[in-house]
N, C-alpha and C positions, 0 to 999 in steps of 0.2 A: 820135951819132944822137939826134936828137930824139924824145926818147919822150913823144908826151900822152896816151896810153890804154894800157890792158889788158885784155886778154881770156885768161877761162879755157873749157876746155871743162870739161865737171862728171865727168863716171865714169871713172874711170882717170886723172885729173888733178886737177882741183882736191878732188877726193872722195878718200881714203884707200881701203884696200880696204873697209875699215870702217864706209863709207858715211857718214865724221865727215871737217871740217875741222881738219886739222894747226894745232896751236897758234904753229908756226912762219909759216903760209899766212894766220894772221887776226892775225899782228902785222904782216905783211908788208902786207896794204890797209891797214891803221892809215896804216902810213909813207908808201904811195906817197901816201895823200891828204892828209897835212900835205905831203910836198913836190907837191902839184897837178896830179896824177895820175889820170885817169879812170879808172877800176875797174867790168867787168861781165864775163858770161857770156854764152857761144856756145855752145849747147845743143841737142843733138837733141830734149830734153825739153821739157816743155809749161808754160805760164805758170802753171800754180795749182800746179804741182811748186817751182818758180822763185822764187815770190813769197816765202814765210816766208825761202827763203835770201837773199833781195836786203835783206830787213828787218837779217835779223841780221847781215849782214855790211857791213851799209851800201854796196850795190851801187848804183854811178850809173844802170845801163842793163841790160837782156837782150834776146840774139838767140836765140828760143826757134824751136821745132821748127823747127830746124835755116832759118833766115832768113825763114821764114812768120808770127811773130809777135812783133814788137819793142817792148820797153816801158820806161818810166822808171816810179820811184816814183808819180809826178805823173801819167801820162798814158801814153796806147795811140799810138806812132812811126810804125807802120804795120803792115800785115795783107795776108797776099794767103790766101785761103780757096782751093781747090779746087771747081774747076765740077761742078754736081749730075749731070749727063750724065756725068761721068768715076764720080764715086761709085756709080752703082747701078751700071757698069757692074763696077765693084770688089767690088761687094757679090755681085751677080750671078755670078763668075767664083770668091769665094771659098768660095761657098754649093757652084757646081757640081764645086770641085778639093777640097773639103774642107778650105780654107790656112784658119786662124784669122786676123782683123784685129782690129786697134781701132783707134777715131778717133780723134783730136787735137784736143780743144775748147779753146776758152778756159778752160772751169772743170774740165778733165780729159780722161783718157782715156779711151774706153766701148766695149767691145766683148768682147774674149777676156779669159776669165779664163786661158789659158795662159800667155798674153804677161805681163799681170799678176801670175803667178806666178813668171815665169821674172826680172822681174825684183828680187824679193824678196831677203831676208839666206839665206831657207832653202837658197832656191834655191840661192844661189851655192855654199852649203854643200853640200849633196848634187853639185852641179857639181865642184866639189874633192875630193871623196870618191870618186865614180864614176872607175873606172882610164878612162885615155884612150883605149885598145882596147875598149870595151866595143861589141858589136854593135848594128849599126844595129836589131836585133828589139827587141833590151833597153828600147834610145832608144825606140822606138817605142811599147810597151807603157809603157814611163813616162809621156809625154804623152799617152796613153789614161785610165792613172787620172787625171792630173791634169785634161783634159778635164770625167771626172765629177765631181769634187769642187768645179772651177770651168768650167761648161761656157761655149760662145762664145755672146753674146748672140745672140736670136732680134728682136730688136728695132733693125736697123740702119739698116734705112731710113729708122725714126720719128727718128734722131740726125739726119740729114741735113737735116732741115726747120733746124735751125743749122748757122753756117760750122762748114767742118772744114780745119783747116789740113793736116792730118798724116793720112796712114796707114800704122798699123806691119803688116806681113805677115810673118808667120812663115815665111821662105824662107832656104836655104843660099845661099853666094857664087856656087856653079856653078848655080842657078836663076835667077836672078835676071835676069840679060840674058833671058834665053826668055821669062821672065812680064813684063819691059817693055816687050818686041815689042807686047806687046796694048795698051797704055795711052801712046803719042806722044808726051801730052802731059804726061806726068808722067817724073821724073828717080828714081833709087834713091840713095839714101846708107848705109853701113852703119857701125854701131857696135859690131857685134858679130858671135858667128858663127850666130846660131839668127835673127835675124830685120833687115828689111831697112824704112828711114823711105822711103816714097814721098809725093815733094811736087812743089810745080809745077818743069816745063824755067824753065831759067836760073836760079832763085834759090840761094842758097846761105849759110850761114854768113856765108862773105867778102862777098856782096852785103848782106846785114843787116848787118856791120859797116860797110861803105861809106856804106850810109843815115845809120846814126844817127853817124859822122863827119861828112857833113854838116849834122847838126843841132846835134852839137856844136865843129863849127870844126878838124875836124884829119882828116887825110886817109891812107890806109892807107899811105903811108912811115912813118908817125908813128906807127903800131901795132904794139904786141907782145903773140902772142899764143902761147899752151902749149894742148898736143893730143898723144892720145897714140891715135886710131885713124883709121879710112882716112875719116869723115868730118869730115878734120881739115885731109884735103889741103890742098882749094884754101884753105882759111884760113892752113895754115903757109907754104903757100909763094907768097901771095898777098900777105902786111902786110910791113912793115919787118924785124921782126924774130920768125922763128918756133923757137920752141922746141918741142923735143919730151922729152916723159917720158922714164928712165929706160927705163919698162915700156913704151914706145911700140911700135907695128909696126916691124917692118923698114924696111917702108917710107916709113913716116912719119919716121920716124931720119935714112932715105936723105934727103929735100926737106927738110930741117930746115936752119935755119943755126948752130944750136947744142943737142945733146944734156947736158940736165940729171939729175941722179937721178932717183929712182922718186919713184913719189907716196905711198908711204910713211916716204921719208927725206928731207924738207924739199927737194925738187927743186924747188918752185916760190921761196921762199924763196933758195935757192943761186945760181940760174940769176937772180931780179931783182938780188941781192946781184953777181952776176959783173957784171953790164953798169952797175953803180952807182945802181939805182933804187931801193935802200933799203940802209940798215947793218947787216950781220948780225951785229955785234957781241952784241946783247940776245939773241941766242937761250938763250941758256942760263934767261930770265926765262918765267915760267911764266904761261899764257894760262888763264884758267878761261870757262866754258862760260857764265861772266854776261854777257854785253855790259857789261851797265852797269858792274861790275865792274871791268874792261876800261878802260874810260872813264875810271874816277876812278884807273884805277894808272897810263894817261896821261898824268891831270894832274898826280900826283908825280911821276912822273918828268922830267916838263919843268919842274914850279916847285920839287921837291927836290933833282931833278938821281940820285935815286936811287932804287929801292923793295925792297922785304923780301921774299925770295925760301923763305926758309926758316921756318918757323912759331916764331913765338916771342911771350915775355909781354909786358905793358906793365908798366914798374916805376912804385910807387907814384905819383912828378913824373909820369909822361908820361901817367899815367892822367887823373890830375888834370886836365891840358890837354885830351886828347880830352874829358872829358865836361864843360868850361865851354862846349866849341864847341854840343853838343849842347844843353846848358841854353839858348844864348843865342839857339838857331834857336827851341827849345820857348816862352821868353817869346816872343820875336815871334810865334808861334803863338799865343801869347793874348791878345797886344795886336790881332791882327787879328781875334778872335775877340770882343774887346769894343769893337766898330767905335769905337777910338779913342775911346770912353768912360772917361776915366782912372778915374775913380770904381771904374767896372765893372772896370779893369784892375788897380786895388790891389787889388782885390775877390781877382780871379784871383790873381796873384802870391803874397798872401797863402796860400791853399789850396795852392798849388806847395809852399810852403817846410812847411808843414802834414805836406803828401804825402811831401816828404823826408825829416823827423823820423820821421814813420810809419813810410815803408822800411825807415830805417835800425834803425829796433829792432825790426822784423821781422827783418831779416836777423842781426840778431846771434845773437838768441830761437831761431835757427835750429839743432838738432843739428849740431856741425862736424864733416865726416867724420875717419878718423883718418890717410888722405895723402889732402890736398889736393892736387888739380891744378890749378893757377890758369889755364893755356892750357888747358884745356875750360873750367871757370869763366868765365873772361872772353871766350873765345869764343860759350859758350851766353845774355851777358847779351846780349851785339852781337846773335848775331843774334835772338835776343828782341825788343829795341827795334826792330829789322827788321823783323821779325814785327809789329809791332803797330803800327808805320807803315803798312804796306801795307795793316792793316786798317782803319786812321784813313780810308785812300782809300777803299777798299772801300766805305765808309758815308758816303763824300762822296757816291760814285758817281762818282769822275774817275780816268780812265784817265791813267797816270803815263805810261807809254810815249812820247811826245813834248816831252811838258813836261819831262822827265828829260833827254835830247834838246837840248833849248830851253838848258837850265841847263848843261849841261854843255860847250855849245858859246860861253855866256857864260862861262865860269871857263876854257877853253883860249885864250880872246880878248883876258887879260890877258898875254900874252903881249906883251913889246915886238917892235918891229921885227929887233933884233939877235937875234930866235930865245931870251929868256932871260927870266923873271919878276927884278921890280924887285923890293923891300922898302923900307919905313919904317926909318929908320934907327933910330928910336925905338924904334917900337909894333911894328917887323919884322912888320907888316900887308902882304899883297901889294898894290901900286898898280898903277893900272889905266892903258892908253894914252890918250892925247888923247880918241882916237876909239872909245873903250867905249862912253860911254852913247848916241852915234849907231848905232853899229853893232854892238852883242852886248847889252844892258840887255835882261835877260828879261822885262818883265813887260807889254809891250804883246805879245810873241807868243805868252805866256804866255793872255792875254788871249783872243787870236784862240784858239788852241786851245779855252781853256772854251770861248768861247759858240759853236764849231764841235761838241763834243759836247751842250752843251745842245740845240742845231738837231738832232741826229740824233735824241737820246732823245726829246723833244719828239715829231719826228716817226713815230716809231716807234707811240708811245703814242697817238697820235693813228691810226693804222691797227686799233691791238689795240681800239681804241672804236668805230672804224667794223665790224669785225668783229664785234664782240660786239653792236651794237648789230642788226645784220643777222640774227644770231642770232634 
């Protein structure tokens, strides 16, 4: 089977219960997109939920409330909003049955603080906590105080003057057909058991992956997708290839073509590893919550062939080696700092080595404790010089996020053909393919970046004047 996409659903699948991404599920996009692999989300949840995770996970695309609102990094795929004649009559019908709603914006949800509540960490916790027999008075009197503590907005109507992709209604399974009788023109999906996504007839998940297959050249044979509730149907049993959770419905189990573990035991991970769309060998290599991080233990691994799983010291040599690399970025930092002014840059250099001698009999001068621990010592220098790079940015004023990005997608680019980093036989310097400095050499996009945030700040500052000037 030709697999060119993936799709996750987010809660109960690609989310732990924990509401955090498995270490095993963000090594797992790593791999499908070195072997060219399309990677996004099918989600009943709403695009400004969706965004920070598409950042961190390097997500190609999202099908947000539930195929109402599809987006790449770059750009808004399509949208189909909800007619205003359907909403007041929504609002109208929730105002007279007492059901809590919220809408579905572009830039969030706006309505019940119940809905908002229920779906929290606390929540889920008291949810776990409460015996499953507990009576429906109990239930009832719960979502009363919670009511007053976060009561349903009285301002519904004033959201509709914006699209509203999404309305979530706080309705059971056995409600739900009766209260759709009223609204024709609108569909239910459910993701849970306390409340019900109403969005337009005909759209769906599977139609939102279908669109944006079209936009990217590959057609629902050619997609696999993991879902573990009943608004998972028509997408599992709609693509090429649907997986269901561990912890899925029964149902969703039942229209599956292959049941994986839970989504707290690398199910996503297992299930692309069964059908061969990445090597589950690495798992036992430990994923940390940096991206960037992430990134650079990447690139040793594919130009080392290895990386360091277990914490440990740098002996004296290998120290030495990390901080000539370090020294040798910091000159260039000064040579670009005295626009190739050589004068100016002996000038610099000079002071550098000045500033060395300095440290170094500072740090001697220093009280030595009486057991050293040289792995927190060498730990706390790294990230110190860490620290005070990002504050070098800081006082640039440039946002690294991209350019970091930019750089790191040049250093995976030396990568030859045969999947493997070259060396100098000599100088054992990594060499670069033919075609680097046409197609990975950071500093024209490097480039584009700055004067793309200059153009923002610029223009920002340019409103805080007209502002104050109004003043």
């Amino acid at each position: 089977m030709n697999i060119k996409a993936v799709f996750f659903d987010l809660d109960g699948t690609l989310f732990t219960s924990s509401r955090n991404v498995a270490a095993t599920t963000r090594r797992a996009i790593v791999e499908l997109h070195k072997n060219k692999i399309l990677v996004g989300v099918a989600t009943g949840r709403g695009p400004a939920f969706v965004l920070p995770l598409m950042e961190t996970l390097g997500l190609d695309f999202a099908v947000t409330y539930n195929g109402q609102y599809i987006f790449t990094p770059d750009e808004v795929l399509s949208t189909t909003a909800i007619d205003k004649k359907t909403l007041r009559h929504i609002i109208d019908f929730s105002k007279k049955h007492g059901r809590d709603i919220s809408l579905g914006m572009a830039d969030g949800v706006h309505g019940s603080g119940l809905l908002k509540f229920g779906e929290t960490r606390t929540a889920q916790v008291i949810a776990n906590i409460l015996p499953k027999h507990v009576s429906s008075l109990t239930k009832n009197s719960f979502k009363n105080i919670v009511r007053k503590i976060k009561p349903q907005s009285h301002h519904l109507t004033s959201h509709i003057r914006q699209p509203i992709y999404q309305v979530i209604m706080i309705a059971t399974s056995s409600e739900t057909d009766e209260i759709m009788a009223r609204f024709p023109d609108l569909q239910a999906t459910r993701s849970n058991p306390y409340s019900a996504d109403l969005i337009t007839k005909g759209n769906s998940k599977l139609k939102g992956i279908e669109k944006v297959g079209q936009q990217f050249g590959f057609d629902l044979a050619q997609v696999m997708a993991f879902g573990d509730s009943d608004n998972d149907f028509d997408m599992l049993s709609g693509v090429g290839l649907g997986v269901a959770m561990g912890n899925a419905t029964t149902g969703i189990q039942h229209i599956a073509d292959y049941i994986t573990d839970n989504n707290n035991s690398d199910g996503i991970a297992k299930a692309l590893a069964h059908f061969g769309l990445i090597n589950f060998k690495h798992a036992d290599s430990f994923i940390s919550k940096d991206q960037q991080f992430n990134q650079v233990k990447e690139f040793h691994r594919v130009m080392d062939g290895q990386t360091q799983e277990l914490p440990r010291v740098y002996l004296p040599e290998e120290a030495g080696y990390r901080a000539s690399f370090k020294v040798e970025e910091i000159v260039e930092f000064l040579f670009a700092a005295s626009n190739r002014d050589l004068s100016v840059f002996d000038d610099l250099t000079a002071q550098l080595h000045t500033a060395i001698d300095t440290a170094s009999r500072k740090v001697k001068a220093k009280p030595s404790a009486n057991q050293a621990d040289t792995l927190v010592d060498e730990a706390d220098a790294l990230l110190d010089l860490l620290y005070f790079t990002y504050g070098s940015l800081v006082l640039m004023g440039v946002d690294p996020y991209d350019l970091f990005n930019t750089v790191h997608k040049a250093n995976m680019g030396k990568i030859f053909p045969d999947g493997k980093a070259h060396f100098d036989p000599v100088t054992h310097k990594i060499l670069k393919p033919d075609n680097w400095e046409t197609d990975f050499a950071p500093e024209g996009k490097m480039k584009q970046e700055l004067d793309r945030q200059i153009r923002v700040a610029m223009s920002k500052l340019s409103k805080t004047k007209d502002t104050d000037e109004d003043v």
